[in-house]
NUNU-201402 format. One record per atom (N, C-alpha, C): residue number from 1; residue in one letter; atom name; x negated, y negated, z. Coordinates in steps of 0.02 Angstrom, whole numbers, padded with zeros to 5 digits. Each point is the difference from the previous one (the first is absolute). Example, Ala and Ser with C-alpha at 12.3 -4.5 7.8 and 13.67 -1.06 7.14 Angstrom:
LUMTOR    i  aa  at       X       Y       Z
LUMTOR    1   A   N  -00660   00284   00390
LUMTOR    1   A  CA   00045  -00059   00000
LUMTOR    1   A   C  -00045  -00060   00000
LUMTOR    2   S   N   00018  -00053  -00036
LUMTOR    2   S  CA  -00042  -00059   00003
LUMTOR    2   S   C   00039  -00055   00037
//
This chain:
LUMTOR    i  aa  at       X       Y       Z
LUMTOR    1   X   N  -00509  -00242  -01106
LUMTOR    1   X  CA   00000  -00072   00002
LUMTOR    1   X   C  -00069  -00027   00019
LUMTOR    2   X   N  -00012  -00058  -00030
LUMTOR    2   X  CA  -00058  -00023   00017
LUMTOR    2   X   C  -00005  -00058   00070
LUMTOR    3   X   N  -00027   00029   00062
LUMTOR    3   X  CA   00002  -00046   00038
LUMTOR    3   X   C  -00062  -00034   00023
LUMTOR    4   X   N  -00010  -00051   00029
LUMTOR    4   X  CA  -00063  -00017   00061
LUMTOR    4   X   C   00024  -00006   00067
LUMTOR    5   X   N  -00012   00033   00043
LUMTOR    5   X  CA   00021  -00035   00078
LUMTOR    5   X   C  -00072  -00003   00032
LUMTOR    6   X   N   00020  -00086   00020
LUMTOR    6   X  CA  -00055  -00038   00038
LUMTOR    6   X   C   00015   00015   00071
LUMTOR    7   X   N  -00043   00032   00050
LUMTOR    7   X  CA   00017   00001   00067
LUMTOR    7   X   C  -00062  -00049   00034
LUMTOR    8   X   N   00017   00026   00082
LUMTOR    8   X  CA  -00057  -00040   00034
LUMTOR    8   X   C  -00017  -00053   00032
LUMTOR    9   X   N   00078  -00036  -00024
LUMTOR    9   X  CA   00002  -00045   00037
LUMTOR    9   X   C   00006  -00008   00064
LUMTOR   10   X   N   00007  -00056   00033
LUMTOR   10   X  CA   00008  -00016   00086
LUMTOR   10   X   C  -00002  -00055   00039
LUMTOR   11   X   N  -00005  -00010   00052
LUMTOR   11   X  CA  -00002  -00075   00021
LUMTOR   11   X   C  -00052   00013   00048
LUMTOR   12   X   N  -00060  -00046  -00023
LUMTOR   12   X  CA  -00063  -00015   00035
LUMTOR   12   X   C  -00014  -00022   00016
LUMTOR   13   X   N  -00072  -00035   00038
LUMTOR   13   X  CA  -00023  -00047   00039
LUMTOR   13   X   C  -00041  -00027  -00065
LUMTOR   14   X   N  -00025  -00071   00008
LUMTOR   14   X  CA  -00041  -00036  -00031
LUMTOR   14   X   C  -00073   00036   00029
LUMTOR   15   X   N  -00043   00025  -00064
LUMTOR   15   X  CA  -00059   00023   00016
LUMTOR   15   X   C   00020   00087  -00034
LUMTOR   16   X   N   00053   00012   00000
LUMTOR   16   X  CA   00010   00090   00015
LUMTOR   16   X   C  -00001   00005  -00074
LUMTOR   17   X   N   00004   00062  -00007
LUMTOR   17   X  CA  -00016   00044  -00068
LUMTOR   17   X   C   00054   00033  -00016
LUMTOR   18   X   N   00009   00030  -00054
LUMTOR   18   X  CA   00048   00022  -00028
LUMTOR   18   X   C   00006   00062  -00070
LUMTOR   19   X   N   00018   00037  -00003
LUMTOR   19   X  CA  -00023   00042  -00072
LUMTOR   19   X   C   00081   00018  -00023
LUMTOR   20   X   N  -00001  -00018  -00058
LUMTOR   20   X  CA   00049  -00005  -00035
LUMTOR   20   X   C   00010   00064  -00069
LUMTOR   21   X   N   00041   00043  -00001
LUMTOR   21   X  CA  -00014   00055  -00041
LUMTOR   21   X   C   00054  -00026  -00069
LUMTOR   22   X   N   00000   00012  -00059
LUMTOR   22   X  CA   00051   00024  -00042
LUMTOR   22   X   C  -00015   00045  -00042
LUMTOR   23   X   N   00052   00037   00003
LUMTOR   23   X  CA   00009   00067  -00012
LUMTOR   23   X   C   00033   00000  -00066
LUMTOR   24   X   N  -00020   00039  -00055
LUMTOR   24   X  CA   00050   00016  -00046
LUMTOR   24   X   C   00013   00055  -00029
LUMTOR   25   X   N   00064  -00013  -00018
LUMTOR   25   X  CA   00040   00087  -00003
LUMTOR   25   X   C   00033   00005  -00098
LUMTOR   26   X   N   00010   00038  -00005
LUMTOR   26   X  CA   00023   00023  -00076
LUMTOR   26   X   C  -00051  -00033  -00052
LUMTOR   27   X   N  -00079  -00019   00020
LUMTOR   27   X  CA  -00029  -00024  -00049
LUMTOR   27   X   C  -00069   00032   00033
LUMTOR   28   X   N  -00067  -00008  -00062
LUMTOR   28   X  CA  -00064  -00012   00048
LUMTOR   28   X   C  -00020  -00044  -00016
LUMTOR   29   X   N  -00035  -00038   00060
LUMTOR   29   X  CA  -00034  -00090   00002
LUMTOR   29   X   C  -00065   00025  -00023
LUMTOR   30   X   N  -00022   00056  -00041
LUMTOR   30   X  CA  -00071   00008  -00015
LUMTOR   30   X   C   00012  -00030  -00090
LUMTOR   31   X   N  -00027  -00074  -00015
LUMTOR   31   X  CA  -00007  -00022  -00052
LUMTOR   31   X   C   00054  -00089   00004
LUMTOR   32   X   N   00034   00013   00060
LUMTOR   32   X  CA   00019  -00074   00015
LUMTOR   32   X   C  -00026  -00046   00035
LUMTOR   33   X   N   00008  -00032  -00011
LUMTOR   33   X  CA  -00018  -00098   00050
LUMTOR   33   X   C   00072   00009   00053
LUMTOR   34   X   N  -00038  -00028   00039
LUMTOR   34   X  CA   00047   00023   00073
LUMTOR   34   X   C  -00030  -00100   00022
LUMTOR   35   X   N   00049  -00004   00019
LUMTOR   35   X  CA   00000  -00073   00032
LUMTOR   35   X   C   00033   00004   00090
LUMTOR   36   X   N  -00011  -00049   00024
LUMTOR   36   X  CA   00049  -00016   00067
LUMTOR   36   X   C  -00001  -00058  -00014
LUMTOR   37   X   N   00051  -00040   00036
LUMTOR   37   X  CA   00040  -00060  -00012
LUMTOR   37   X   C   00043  -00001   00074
LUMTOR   38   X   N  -00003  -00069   00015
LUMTOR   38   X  CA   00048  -00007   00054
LUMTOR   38   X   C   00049  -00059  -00003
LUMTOR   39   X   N   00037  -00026   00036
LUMTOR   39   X  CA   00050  -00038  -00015
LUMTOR   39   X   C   00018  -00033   00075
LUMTOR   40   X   N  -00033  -00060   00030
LUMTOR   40   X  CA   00044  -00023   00064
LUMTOR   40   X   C   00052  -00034  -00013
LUMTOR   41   X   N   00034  -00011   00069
LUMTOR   41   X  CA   00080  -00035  -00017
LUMTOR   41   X   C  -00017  -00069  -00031
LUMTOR   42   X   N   00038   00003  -00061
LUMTOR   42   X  CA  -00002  -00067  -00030
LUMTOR   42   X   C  -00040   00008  -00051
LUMTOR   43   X   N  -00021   00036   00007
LUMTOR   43   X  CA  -00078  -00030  -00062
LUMTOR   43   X   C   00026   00062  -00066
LUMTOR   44   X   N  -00047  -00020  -00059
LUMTOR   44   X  CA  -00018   00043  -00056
LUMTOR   44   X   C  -00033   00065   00045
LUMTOR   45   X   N   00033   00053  -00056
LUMTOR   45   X  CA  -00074   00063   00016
LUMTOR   45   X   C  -00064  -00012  -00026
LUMTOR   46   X   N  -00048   00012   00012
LUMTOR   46   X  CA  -00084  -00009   00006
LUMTOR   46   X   C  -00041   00069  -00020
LUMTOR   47   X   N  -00029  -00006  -00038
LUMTOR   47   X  CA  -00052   00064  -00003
LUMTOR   47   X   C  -00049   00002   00047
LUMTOR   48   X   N  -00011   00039   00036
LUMTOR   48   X  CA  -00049   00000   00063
LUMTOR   48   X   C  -00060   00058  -00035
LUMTOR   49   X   N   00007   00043  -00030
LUMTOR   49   X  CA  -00054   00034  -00016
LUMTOR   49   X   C   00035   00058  -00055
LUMTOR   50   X   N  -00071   00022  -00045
LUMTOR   50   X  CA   00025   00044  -00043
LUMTOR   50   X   C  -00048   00062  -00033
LUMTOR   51   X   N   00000   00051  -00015
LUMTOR   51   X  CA  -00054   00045  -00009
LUMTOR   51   X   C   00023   00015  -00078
LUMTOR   52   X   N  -00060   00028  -00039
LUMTOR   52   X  CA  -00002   00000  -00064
LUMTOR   52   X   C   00000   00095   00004
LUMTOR   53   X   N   00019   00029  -00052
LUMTOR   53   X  CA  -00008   00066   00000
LUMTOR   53   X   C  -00051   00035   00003
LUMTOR   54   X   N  -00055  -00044  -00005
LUMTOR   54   X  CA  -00082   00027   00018
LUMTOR   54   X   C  -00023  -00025   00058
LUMTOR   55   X   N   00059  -00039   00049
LUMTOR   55   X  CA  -00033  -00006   00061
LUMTOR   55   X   C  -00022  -00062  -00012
LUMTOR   56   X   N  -00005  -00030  -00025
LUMTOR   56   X  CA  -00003  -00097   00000
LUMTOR   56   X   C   00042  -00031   00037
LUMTOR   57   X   N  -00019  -00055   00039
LUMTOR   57   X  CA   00040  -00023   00049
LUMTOR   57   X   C  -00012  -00075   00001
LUMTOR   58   X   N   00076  -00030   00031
LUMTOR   58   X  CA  -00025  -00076  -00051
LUMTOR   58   X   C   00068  -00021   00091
LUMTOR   59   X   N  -00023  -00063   00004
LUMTOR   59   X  CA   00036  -00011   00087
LUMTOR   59   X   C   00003  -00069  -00002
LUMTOR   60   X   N   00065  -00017   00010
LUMTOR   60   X  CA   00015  -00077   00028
LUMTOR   60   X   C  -00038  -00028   00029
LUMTOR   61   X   N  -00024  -00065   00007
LUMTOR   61   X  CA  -00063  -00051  -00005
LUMTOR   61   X   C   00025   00025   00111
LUMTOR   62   X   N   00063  -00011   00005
LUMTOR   62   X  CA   00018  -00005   00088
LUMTOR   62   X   C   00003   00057   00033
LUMTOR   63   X   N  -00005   00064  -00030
LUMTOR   63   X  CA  -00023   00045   00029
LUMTOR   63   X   C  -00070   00056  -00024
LUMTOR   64   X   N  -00041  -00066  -00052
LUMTOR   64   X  CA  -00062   00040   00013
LUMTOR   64   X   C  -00039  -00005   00050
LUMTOR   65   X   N  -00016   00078   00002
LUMTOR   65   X  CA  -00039   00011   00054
LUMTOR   65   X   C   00018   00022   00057
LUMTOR   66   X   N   00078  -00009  -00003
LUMTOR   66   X  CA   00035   00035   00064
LUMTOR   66   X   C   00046   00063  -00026
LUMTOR   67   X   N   00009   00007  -00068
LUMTOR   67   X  CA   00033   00062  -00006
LUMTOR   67   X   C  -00017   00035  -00043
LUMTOR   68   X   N   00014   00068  -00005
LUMTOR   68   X  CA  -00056   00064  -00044
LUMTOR   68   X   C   00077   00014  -00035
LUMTOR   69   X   N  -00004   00024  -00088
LUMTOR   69   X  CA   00021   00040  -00018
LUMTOR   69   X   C  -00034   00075  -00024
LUMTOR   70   X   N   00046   00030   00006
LUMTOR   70   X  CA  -00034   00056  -00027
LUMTOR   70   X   C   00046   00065  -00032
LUMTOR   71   X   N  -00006   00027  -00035
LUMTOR   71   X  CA   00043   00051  -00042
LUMTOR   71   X   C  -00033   00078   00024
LUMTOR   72   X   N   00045   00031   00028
LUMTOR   72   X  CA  -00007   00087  -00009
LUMTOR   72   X   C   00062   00018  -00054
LUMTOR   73   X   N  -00048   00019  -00057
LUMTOR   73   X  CA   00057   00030  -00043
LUMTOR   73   X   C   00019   00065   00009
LUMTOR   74   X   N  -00061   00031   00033
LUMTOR   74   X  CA   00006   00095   00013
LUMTOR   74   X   C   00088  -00028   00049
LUMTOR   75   X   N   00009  -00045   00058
LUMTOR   75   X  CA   00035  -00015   00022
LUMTOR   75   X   C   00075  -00027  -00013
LUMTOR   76   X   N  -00031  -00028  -00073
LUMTOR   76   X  CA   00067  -00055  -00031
LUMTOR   76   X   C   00019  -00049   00050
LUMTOR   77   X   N  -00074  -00022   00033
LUMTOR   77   X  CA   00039  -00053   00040
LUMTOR   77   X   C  -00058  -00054   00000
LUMTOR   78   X   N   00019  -00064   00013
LUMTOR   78   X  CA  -00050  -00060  -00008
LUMTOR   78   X   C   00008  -00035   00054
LUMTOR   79   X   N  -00056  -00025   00038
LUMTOR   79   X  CA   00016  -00025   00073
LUMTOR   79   X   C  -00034  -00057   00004
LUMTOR   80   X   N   00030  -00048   00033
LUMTOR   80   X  CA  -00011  -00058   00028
LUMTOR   80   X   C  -00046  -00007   00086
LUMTOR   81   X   N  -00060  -00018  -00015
LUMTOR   81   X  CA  -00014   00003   00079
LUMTOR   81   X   C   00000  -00074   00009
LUMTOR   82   X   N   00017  -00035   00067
LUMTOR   82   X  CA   00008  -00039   00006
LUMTOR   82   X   C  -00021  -00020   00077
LUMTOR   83   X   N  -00047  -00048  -00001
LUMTOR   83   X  CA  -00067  -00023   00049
LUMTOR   83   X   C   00050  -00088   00030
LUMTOR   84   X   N  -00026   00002   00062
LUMTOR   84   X  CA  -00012  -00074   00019
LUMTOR   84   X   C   00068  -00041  -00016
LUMTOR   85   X   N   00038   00069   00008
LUMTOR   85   X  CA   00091  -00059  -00024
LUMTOR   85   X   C  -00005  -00068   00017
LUMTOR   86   X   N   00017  -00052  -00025
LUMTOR   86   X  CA   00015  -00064   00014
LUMTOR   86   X   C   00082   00012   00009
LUMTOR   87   X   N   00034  -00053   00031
LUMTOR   87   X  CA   00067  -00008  -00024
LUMTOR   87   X   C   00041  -00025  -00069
LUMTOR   88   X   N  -00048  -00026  -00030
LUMTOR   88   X  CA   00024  -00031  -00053
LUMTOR   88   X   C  -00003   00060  -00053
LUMTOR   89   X   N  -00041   00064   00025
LUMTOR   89   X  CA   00025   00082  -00036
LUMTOR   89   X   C   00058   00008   00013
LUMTOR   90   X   N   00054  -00028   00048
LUMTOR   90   X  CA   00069   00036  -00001
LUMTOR   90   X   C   00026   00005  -00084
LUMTOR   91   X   N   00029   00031  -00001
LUMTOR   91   X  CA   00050   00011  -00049
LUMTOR   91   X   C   00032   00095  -00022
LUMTOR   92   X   N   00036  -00011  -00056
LUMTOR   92   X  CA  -00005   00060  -00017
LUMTOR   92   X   C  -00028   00022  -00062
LUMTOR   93   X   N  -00029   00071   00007
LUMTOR   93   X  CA  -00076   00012  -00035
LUMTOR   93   X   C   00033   00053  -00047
LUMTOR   94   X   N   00008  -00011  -00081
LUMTOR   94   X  CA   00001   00044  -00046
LUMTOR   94   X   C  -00058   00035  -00040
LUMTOR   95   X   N   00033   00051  -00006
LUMTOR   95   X  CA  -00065   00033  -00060
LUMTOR   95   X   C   00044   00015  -00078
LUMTOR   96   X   N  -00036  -00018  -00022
LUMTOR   96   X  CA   00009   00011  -00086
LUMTOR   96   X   C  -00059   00055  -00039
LUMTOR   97   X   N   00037   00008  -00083
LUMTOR   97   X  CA  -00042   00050  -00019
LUMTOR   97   X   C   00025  -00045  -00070
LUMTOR   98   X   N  -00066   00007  -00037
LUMTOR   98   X  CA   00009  -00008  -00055
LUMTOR   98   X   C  -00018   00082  -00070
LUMTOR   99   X   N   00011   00038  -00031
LUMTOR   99   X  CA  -00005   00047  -00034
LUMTOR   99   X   C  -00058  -00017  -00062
LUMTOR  100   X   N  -00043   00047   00019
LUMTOR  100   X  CA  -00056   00000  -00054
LUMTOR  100   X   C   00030  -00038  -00069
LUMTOR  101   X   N  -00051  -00040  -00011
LUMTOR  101   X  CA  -00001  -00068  -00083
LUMTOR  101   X   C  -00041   00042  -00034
LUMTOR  102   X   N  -00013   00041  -00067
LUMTOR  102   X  CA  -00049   00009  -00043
LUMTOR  102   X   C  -00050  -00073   00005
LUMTOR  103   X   N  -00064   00011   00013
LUMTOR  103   X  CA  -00045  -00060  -00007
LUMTOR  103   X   C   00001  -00040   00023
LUMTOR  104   X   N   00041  -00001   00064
LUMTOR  104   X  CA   00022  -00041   00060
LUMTOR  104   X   C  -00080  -00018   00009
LUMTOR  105   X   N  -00004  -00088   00034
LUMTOR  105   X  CA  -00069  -00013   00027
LUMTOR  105   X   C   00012  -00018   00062
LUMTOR  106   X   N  -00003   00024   00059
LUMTOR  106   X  CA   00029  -00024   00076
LUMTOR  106   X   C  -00024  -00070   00002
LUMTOR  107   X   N   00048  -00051   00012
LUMTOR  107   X  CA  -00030  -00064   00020
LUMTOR  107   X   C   00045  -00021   00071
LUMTOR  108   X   N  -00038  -00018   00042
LUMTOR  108   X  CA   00036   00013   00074
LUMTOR  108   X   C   00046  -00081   00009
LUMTOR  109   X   N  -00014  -00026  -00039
LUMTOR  109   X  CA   00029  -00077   00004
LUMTOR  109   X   C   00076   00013  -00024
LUMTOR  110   X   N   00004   00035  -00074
LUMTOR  110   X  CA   00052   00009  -00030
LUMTOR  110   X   C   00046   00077   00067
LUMTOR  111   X   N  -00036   00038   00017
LUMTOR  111   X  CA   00050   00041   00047
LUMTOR  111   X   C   00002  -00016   00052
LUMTOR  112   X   N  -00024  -00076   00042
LUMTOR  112   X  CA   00034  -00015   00046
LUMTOR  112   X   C   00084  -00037  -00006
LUMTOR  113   X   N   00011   00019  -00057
LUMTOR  113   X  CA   00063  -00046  -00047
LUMTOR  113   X   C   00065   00068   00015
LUMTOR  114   X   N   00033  -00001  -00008
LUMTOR  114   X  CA   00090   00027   00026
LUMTOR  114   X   C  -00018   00020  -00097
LUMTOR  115   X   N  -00013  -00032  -00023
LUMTOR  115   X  CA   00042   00012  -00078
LUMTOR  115   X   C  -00020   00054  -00028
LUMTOR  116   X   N  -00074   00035   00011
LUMTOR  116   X  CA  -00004   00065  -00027
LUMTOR  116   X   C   00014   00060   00037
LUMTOR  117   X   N   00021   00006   00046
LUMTOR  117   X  CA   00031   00076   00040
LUMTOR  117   X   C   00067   00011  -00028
LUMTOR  118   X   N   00016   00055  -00011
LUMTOR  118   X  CA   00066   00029   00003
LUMTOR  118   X   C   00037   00034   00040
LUMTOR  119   X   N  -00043   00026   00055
LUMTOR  119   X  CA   00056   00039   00050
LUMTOR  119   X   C  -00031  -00058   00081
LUMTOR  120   X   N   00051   00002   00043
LUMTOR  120   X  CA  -00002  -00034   00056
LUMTOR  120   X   C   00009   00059   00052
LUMTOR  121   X   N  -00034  -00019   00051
LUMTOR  121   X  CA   00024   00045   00068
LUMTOR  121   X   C   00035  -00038   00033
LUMTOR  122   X   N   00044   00017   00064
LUMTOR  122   X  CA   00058  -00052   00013
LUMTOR  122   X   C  -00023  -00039   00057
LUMTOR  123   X   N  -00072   00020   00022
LUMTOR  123   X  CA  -00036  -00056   00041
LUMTOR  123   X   C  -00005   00009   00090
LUMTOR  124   X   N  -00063  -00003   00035
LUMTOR  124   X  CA   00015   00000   00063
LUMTOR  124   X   C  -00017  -00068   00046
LUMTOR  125   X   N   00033  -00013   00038
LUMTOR  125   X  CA  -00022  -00091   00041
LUMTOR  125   X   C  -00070   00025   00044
LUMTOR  126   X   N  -00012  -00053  -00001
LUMTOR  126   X  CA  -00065  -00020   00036
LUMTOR  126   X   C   00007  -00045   00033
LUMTOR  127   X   N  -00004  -00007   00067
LUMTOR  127   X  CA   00005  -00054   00041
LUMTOR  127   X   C  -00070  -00006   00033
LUMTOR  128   X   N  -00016  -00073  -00005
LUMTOR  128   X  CA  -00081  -00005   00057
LUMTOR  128   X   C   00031  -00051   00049
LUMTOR  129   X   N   00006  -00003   00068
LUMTOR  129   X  CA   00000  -00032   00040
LUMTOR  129   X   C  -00064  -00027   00015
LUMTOR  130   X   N   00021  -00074   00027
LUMTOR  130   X  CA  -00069  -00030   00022
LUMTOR  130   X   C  -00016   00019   00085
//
């Protein structure tokens, strides 16, 4: 089966850091777009950041600069580092995978979007206290 599990989550202080792993199993993420996305209560899910299969990296206007993606494929895992939590980071934080496109052109605007991934991980919360 093809899975993602997002771990890593926790409940933090405003200022604290955070590293966020997803892991995937019955596939390899070497040739996919790997996204994270989060979702607070109430709201739409959000693309927060996304890596291209050559390591291109494209980041929500509200957490540039405070969070790193990055892909170990030797690993099959893609991680979220996450700097300078605000509270308004609470939520819960998914990772997605989208499967190699023949002639795919990574554009980070279009994969901060829900509509091109196909597999979901089932997500871990993030809480920032002030």
């Amino acid at each position: 089966d093809v899975q993602l599990q997002a771990s890593g989550g926790g409940l933090v202080q405003a200022g604290d850091s955070l590293r966020l792993s997803c892991a995937a199993s019955g596939f390899t993420i070497d040739g996919y777009v790997i996204g994270w996305f989060r979702q607070a209560p109430g709201k739409e899910r959000e693309g927060v950041s996304c890596i291209s299969a050559k390591g291109a990296t494209y980041y929500a206007e509200a957490v540039k600069g405070r969070f790193t993606i990055a892909r170990d494929n030797a690993r099959n895992v893609v991680y979220l580092e996450m700097t300078s939590l605000k509270p308004e980071d609470t939520a819960v934080y998914y990772c997605a995978a989208d499967p190699p496109t023949p002639g795919y052109e990574f554009s980070g605007t279009y994969y901060l979007t829900t509509g091109p991934y196909d597999y979901w991980g089932q997500g871990t919360l993030v809480t920032v206290s002030s």
